[in-house]
TORVO-587360 format. One record per residue (C-alpha): residue in one letter; x, z, y. Coordinates in steps of 0.5 Angstrom, whole numbers, padded with zeros to 4 digits, always signed. Layout:
N
aXZY...
END
This chain:
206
x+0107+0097-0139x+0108+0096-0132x+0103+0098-0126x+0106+0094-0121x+0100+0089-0120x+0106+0083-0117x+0100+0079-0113x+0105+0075-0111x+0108+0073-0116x+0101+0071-0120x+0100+0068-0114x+0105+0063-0116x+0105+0063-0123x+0097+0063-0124x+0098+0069-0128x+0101+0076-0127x+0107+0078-0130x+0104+0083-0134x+0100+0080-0137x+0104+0075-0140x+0108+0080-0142x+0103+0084-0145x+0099+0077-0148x+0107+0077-0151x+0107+0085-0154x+0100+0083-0158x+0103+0076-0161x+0110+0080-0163x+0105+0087-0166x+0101+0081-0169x+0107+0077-0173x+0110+0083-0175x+0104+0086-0178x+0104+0078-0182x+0111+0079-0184x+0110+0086-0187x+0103+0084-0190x+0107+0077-0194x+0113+0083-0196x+0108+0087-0199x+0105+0082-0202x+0112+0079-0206x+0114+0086-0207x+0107+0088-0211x+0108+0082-0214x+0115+0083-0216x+0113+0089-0219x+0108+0085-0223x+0113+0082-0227x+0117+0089-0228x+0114+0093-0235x+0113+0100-0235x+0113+0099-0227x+0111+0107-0225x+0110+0104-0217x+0104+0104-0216x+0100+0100-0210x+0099+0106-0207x+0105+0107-0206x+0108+0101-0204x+0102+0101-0199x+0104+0107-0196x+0112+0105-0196x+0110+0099-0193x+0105+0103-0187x+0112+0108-0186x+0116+0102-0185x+0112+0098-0181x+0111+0105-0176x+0118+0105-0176x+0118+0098-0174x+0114+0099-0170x+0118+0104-0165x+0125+0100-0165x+0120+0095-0162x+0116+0099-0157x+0123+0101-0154x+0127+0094-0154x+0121+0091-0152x+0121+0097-0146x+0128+0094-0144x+0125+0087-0144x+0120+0088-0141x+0123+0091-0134x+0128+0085-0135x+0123+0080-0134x+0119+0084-0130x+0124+0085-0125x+0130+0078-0126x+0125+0073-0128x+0118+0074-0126x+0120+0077-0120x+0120+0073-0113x+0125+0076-0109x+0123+0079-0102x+0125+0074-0099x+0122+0068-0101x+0116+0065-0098x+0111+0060-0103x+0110+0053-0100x+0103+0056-0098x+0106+0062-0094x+0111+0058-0089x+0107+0058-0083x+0108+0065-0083x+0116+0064-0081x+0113+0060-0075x+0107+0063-0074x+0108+0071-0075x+0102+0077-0074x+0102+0083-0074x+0097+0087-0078x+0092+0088-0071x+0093+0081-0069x+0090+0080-0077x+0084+0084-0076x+0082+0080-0069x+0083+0074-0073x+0078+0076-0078x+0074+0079-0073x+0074+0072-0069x+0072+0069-0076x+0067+0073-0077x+0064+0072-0070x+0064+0064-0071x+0061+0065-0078x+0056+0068-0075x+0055+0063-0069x+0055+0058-0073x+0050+0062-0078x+0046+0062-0071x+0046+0054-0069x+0045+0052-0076x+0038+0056-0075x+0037+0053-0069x+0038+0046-0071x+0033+0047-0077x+0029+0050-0073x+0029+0044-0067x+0028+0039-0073x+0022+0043-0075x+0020+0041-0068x+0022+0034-0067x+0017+0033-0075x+0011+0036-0070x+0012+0032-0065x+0013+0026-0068x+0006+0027-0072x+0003+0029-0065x+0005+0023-0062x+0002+0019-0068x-0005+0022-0067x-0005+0021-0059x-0003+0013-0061x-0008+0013-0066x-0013+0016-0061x-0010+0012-0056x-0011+0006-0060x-0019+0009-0060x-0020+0009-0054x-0017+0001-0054x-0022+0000-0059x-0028+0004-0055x-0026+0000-0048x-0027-0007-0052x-0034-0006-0055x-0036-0004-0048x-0033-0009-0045x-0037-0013-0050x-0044-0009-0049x-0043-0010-0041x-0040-0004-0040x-0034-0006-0035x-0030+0000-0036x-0031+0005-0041x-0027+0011-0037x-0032+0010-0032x-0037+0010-0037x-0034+0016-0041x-0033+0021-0035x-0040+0019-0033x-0043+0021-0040x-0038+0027-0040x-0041+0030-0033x-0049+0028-0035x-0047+0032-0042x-0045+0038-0037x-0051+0038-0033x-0055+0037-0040x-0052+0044-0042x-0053+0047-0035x-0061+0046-0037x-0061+0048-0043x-0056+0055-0041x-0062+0056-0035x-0068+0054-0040x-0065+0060-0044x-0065+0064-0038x-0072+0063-0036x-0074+0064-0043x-0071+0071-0044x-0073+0073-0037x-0080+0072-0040x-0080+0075-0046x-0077+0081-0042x-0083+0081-0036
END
């Protein structure tokens, strides 16, 4: 069988002409070895009828594997010559053929070093794309903790709204006012207690 990959051609036919020649060699091996099976069958058979026959069927088998060997070579070589037919006058794609796929290459040629540059370039924009694709993920991510953030500052907001009304109704005029208040008389308590604490340990020293 032949070593020539012939990637183009298996480009164009969806399959390597080796192994359609192959897949053709097993088919004819397969269907002599039939045939050679169904004669020795009609010969045993033959022989059945004759009396006093002395063939036996080990012979015949025997006979039978000699002859299917000797088959077996004639085809081998005219197979050979069949194969290199095909291979070179039939499943072969001239030089200069280009498939439909490849016809930009008549327009567009490139040398080997301009290919690699190109891969290269296409591996560098994968890479960046690889890296805008993180970021986006990573801004959406950010933008999901805004809006969640946001809702809590409404609802505290909404809070708030709700705080300033109930004081409004209680006489308080502007909550602010009476929350930063409540805020600096709060400080000043943990002024007097942080002192108290002072004192008190000073004390227990002396």
């Amino acid at each position: 069988m032949s070593m020539d990959p012939m990637t183009y051609e298996a480009q164009f036919f969806g399959f390597t002409p080796e192994t359609c020649m192959l897949r053709i060699y097993i088919a004819f091996q397969d269907y002599l070895f039939e045939v050679m099976q169904a004669v020795e069958q009609v010969i045993m058979k033959k022989l059945e009828g004759i009396p006093d026959c002395d063939i036996s069927p080990v012979q015949i088998r025997k006979c039978t594997e000699k002859f299917l060997c000797f088959m077996k070579g004639r085809f081998d070589k005219l197979f050979g010559k069949m194969e290199q037919l095909f291979l070179q006058l039939i499943l072969r794609i001239p030089p200069n053929i280009l498939l439909p796929e490849d016809k930009c290459q008549e327009t567009h040629p490139y040398s080997e070093e301009e290919f690699q540059l190109l891969q290269k370039e296409i591996e560098e924009l994968q890479e960046k794309y690889k890296t805008e694709l993180c970021t986006k993920q990573a801004l959406l991510a950010e933008l999901e903790e805004q809006k969640i953030v946001q809702a809590k500052l409404k609802q505290t907001l909404t809070l708030f709204d709700e705080l300033e009304n109930v004081g409004r109704d209680h006489g308080t005029s502007d909550f602010r006012e009476s929350l930063v208040s409540l805020v600096q008389k709060c400080r000043k308590l943990q002024n007097i207690r942080d002192n108290v604490e002072k004192e008190s340990k000073r004390l227990k020293i002396s």
